[in-house]
N, C-alpha and C positions, 0 to 999 in steps of 0.2 A: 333504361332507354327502350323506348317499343321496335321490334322490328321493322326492319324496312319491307317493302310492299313489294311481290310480284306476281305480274300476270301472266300467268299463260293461257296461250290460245290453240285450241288443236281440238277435230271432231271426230280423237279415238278418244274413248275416255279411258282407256287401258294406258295408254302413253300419259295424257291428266295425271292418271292415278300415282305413275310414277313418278311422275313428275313431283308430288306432294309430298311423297313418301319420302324422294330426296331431298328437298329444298324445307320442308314446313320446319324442321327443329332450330334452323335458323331467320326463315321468313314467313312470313305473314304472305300466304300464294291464293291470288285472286284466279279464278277459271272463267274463260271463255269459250262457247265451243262454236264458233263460226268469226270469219272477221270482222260483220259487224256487229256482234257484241264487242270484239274483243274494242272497236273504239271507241263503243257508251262506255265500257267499263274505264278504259283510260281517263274518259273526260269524268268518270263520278270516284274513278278512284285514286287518279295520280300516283302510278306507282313509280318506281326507283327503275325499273329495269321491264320489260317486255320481250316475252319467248314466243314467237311465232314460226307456227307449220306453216311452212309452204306452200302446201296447197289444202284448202278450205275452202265449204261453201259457203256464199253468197258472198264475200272478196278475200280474194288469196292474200296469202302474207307478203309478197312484195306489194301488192296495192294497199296494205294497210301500213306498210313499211313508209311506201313512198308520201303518205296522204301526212299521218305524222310526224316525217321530216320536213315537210312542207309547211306544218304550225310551229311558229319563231316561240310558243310558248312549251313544246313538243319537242324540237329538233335537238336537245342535249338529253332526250331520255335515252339511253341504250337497248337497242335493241336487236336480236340475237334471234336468229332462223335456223330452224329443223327445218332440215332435209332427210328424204328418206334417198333420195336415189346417190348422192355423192359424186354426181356427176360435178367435174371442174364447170361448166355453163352454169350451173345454179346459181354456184355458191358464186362467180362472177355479176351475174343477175344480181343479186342479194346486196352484194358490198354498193354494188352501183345502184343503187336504190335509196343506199343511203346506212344499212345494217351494218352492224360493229363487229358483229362477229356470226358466226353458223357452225352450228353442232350437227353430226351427222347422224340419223336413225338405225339402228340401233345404238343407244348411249350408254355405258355404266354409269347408274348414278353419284358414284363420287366421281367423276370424271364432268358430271353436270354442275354440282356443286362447288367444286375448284373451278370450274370455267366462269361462273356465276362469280363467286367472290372477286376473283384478278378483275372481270370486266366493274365490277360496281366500285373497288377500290380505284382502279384508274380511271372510271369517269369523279368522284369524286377530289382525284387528287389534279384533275385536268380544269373541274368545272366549280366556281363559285355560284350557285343557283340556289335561292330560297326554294326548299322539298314541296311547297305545298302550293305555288304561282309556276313554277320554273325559269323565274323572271332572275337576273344577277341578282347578282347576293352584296353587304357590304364593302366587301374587297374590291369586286371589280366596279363600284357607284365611287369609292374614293381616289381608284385609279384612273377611270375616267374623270372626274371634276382637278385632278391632276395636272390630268393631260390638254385640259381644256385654260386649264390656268396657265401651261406652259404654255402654250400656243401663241397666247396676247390677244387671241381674236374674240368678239363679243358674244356672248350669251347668258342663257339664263335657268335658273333652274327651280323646278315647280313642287315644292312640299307636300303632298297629299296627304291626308289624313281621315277616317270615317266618324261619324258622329255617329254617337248612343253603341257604338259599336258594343259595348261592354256588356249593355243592356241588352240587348239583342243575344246576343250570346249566351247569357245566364236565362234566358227566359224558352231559347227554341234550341241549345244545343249548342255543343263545339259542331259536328259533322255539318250543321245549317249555316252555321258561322264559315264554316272554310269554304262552304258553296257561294258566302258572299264576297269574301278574298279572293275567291276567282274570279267572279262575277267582276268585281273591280278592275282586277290585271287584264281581263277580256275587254273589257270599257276601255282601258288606257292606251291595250293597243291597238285595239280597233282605229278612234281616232289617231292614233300617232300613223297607221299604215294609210290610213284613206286620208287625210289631214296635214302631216307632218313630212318633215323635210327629210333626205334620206342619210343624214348624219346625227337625227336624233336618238337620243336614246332613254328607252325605259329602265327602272331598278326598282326592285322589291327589298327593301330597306328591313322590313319584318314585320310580325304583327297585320295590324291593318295600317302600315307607314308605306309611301311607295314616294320613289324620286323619277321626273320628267324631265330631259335634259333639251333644250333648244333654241331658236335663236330669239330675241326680246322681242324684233317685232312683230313674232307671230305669236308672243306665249301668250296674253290675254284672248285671243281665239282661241287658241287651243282650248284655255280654261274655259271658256263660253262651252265649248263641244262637248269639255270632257261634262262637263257638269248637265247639262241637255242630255245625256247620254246617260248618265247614270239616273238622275230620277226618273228618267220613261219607265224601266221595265225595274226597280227597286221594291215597288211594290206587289211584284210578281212573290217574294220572299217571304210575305207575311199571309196569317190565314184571314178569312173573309172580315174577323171580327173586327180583328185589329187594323187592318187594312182601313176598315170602313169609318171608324172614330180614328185615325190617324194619328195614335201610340199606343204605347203596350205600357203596362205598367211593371213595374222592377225594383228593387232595389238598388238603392245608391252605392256608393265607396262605404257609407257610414254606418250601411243596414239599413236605413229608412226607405221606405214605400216612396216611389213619385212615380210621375205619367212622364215617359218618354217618347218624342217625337219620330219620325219612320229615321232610319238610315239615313244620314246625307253627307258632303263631301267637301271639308276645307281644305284650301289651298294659300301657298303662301307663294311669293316669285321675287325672288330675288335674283337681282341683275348685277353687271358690271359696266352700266351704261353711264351714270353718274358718277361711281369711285371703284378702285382696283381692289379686285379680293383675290387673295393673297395664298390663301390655304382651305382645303374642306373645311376644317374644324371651324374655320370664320362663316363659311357660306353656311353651313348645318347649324351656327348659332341663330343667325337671321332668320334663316327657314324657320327654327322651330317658335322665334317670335312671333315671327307674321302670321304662322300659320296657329297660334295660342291667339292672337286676334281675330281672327276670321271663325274659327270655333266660338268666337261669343256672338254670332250673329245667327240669327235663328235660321234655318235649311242652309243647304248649299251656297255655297257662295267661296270669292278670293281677295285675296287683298296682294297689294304690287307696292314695296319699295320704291318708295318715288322721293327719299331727299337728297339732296343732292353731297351730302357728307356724313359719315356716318355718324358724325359730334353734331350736328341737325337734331335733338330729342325735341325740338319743339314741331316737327313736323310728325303727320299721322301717316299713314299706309294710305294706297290709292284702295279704294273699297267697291268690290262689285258682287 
């Protein structure tokens, strides 16, 4: 199992130093030594946990505090402020900011590293979040569709899935590949904040799979958005060649050579506007039909449950 990832941020490199010296025989310790490195490195490295000083130049640790609990894909990272002074106002400052905990300067370093593990075991045992979106995770995608079944009231729930994604991956890297997994959870909630109603909800199912939760008769806008939205800047991802003859060539599942198409994005929407669904395991079957249809149609594109029973096999998906 690879380590889990942390950063720390602080511009003594003596404290850094110690920092590594305590934390590396169990983590994988990214450095930053100002606060804004320390948020490029969050958005390039997604780590598990964030140790920020206090005060740093060009923005202190509660503004980089505050800026990261303010991103919904952000706000379940844990993160933990050095103080050097130990003044009760800081470490007040700190909590109210948004910080899970504050370690005071000077630290013993097994007294870093026990603080470390408690705080990373209780966000994990608090938080179901895919490590590499920090979007929900399975648990809380089947407790909401649940909850939404209990309810009785209308909705509908939107399949995602990435095309060639396989390809793309065996040809530029896993590390390119996770940069398009975000890419995508950035897409989805982009338009779900600027777009979407305020009881919608995003989930990162795994892989390149992600669930949209909202009401039916917005979900085909939505899909219009989301899919506008991701081909624009998709091919920021690839280099000039490929880009420019629009696919990469790769191997298939079989081993064989073919030419693959850029990146794009099926979707499947299955509703409960026609007939009553009853359990996840029913709606996640339909999803994963409609959305195995929509992948056979060349770029981006959705298709929509429209019969009106689900013993209807002579009727097709609505196709966009």
């Amino acid at each position: 199992m690879p380590k889990k990832k942390i950063l720390a941020a602080d511009d003594d490199p003596d404290i850094l130093d110690i920092i590594k010296l305590a934390l590396e025989d169990e983590y994988n310790v990214v450095i930053a030594h100002n606060g804004e490195e320390a948020i490029e490195e969050v958005y390039k490295q997604s780590p598990d946990l964030v140790l920020l000083d206090y005060i740093m130049p060009k923005l202190n640790g509660l503004e980089v505090c505050r800026r990261l609990k303010s991103d919904i894909l952000l706000r379940h990272m844990p993160v933990v402020m050095l103080t050097g002074k130990g003044e009760l106002r800081d470490k007040v400052t700190g909590l109210g900011a948004g910080a899970d905990d504050y370690i005071v300067k000077p630290f013993e370093p097994e007294e870093l590293l026990a603080r470390i593990n408690t705080i990373i075991r209780r966000s994990e045992a608090d938080l179901d979040a895919n490590p590499l979106s920090k979007l929900p995770g399975n648990v809380t995608i089947t407790k909401e569709l649940e909850k939404r079944i209990g309810e009785g009231g209308r909705f509908a729930v939107c399949y995602l899935d990435l095309d060639n994604f396989k390809a793309y991956n065996d040809t530029y890297g896993f590390k390119k590949g996770d940069e398009i997994i975000r890419y995508a959870a950035r897409t989805l909630l982009d338009v779900m904040q600027n777009c979407g109603n305020r009881d919608d909800f995003l989930g990162h199912i795994g892989g390149d799979d992600f669930v949209y939760i909202t009401n039916p008769d917005q979900a085909e806008g939505l899909c219009q958005k989301i899919i506008s939205s991701f081909d624009l800047n998709i091919g920021e991802f690839y280099n000039e060649e490929d880009l420019k003859r629009g696919f990469i060539v790769s191997k298939d599942r079989k081993g064989e050579t073919q030419e693959f198409p850029l990146i794009s994005i099926s979707i499947g929407i299955v509703s409960n506007e026609a007939f009553e669904l009853k359990h996840p395991a029913e709606i996640g079957a339909i999803g994963a039909e409609l959305k195995a249809f929509a992948k056979t149609i060349m770029g981006s594109s959705y298709v929509k449950e429209r019969r009106s029973k689900k013993t209807d096999s002579e009727e097709t998906p609505e196709i966009a």
